[in-house]
KOLNUGU-349895 format. One record per residue: residue number from 1; chain; x negated, y, z negated of N, C-alpha, C in turn. Coordinates in nm, 3 decimals. Example, Ala and Ser with C-alpha at 12.3 -4.5 7.8 and 13.67 -1.06 7.14 Angstrom:
! KOLNUGU-349895
1,A,-1.319,-0.569,-0.780,-1.230,-0.450,-0.780,-1.320,-0.330,-0.780
2,A,-1.285,-0.225,-0.708,-1.367,-0.106,-0.714,-1.290,0.003,-0.787
END
This chain:
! KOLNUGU-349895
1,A,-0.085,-0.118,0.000,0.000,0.000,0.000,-0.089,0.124,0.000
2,A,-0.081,0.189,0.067,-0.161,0.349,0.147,-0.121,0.465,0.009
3,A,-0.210,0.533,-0.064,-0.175,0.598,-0.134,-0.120,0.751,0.020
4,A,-0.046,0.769,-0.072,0.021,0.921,0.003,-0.015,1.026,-0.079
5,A,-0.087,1.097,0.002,-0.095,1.245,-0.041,0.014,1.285,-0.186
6,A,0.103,1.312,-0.086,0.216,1.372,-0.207,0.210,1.265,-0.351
7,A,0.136,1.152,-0.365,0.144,1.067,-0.477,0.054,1.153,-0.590
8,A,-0.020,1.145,-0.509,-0.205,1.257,-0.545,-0.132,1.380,-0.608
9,A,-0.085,1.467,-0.525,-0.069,1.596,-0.572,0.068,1.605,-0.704
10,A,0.138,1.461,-0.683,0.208,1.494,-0.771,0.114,1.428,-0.932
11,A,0.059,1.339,-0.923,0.026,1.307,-1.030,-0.108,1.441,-1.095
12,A,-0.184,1.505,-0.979,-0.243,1.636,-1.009,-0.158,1.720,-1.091
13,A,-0.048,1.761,-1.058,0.044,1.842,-1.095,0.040,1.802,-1.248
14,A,0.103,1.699,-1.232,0.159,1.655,-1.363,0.018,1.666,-1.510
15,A,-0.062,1.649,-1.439,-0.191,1.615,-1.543,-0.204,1.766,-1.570
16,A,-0.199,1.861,-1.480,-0.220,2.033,-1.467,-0.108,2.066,-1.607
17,A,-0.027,2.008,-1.600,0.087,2.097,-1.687,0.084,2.049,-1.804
18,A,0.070,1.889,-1.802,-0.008,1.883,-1.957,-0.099,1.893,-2.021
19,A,-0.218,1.973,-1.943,-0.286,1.997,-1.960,-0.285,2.159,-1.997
20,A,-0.217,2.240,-1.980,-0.185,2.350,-2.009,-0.080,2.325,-2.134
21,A,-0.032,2.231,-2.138,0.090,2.243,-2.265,-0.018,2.211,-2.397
22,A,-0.097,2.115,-2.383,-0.190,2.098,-2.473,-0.272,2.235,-2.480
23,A,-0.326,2.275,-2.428,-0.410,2.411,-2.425,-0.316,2.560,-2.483
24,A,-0.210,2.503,-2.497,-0.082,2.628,-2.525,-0.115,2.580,-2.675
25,A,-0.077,2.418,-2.762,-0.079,2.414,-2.839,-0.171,2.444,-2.871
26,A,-0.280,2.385,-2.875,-0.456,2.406,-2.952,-0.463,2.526,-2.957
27,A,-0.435,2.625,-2.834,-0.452,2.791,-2.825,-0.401,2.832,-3.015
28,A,-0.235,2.844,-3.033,-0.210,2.868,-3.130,-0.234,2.777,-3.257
29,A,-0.275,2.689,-3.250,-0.368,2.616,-3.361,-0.440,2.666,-3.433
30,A,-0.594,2.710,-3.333,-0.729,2.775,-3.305,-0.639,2.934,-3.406
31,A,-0.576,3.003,-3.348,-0.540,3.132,-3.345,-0.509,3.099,-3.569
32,A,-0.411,3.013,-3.550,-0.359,2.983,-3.729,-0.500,2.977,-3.801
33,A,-0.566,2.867,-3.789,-0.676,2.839,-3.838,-0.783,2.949,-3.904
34,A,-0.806,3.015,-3.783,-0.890,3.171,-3.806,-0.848,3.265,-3.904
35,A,-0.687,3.285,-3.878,-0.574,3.371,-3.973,-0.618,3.293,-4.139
36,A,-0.590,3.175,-4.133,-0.636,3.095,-4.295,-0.785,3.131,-4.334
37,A,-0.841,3.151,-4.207,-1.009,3.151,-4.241,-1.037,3.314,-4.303
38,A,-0.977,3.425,-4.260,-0.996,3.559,-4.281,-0.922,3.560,-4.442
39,A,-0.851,3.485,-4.468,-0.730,3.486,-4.604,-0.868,3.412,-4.720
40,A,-0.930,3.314,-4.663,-1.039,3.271,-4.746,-1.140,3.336,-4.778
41,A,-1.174,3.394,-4.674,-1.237,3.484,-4.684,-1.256,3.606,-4.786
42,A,-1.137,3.718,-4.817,-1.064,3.754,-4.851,-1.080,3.687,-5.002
43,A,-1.061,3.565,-5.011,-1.053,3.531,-5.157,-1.150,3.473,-5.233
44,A,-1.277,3.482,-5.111,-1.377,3.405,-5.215,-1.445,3.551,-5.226
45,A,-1.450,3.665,-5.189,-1.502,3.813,-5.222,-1.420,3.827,-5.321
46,A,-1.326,3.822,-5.358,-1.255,3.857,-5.466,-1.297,3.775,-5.588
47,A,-1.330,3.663,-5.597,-1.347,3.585,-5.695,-1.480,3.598,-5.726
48,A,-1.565,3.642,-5.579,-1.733,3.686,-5.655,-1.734,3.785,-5.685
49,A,-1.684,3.880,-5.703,-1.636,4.018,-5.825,-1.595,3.968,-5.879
50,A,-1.487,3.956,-5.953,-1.475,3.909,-6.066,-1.562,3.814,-6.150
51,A,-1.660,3.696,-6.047,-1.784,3.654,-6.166,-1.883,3.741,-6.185
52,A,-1.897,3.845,-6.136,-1.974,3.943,-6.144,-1.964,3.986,-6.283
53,A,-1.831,4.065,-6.252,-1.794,4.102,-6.347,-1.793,4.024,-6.508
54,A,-1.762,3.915,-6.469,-1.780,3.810,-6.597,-1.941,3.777,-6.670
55,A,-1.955,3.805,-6.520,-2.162,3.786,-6.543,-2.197,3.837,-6.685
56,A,-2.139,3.980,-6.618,-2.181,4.163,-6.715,-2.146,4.117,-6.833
57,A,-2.015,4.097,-6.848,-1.953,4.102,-6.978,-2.022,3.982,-7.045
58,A,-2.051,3.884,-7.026,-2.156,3.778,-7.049,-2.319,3.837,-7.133
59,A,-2.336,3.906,-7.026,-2.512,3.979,-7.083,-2.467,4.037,-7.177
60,A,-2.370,4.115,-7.173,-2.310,4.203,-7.301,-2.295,4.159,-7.431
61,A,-2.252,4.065,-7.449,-2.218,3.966,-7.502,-2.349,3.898,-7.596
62,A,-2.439,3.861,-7.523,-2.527,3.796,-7.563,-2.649,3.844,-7.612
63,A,-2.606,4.016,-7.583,-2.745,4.124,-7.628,-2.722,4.149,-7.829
END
């Protein structure tokens, strides 16, 4: 049996669009991920001030 063109281009097609539907998902995945990463970010500066701060009050403490 002779593959036909149109067999080709349709199974091209098809691989093209799930291949973009996957790339749609991962896109906004990638995008969440980063958003969590800046929020961590964000909270581990906050928590190294405050041991800072705990540091101080520590030396203080111990003078």
């Amino acid at each position: 049996m002779p593959i036909d063109k149109k067999d080709v281009e349709l199974v091209a097609q098809e691989l093209q669009n799930r291949f973009n539907e996957f790339k749609e998902k991962n896109d906004k995945r990638i995008e969440a991920i980063e958003a969590q990463k800046g929020k961590l970010s964000e909270n581990v500066e906050t928590l190294n001030a405050k041991l800072s701060e705990l540091d101080a009050l520590k030396s203080s403490l111990e003078e």
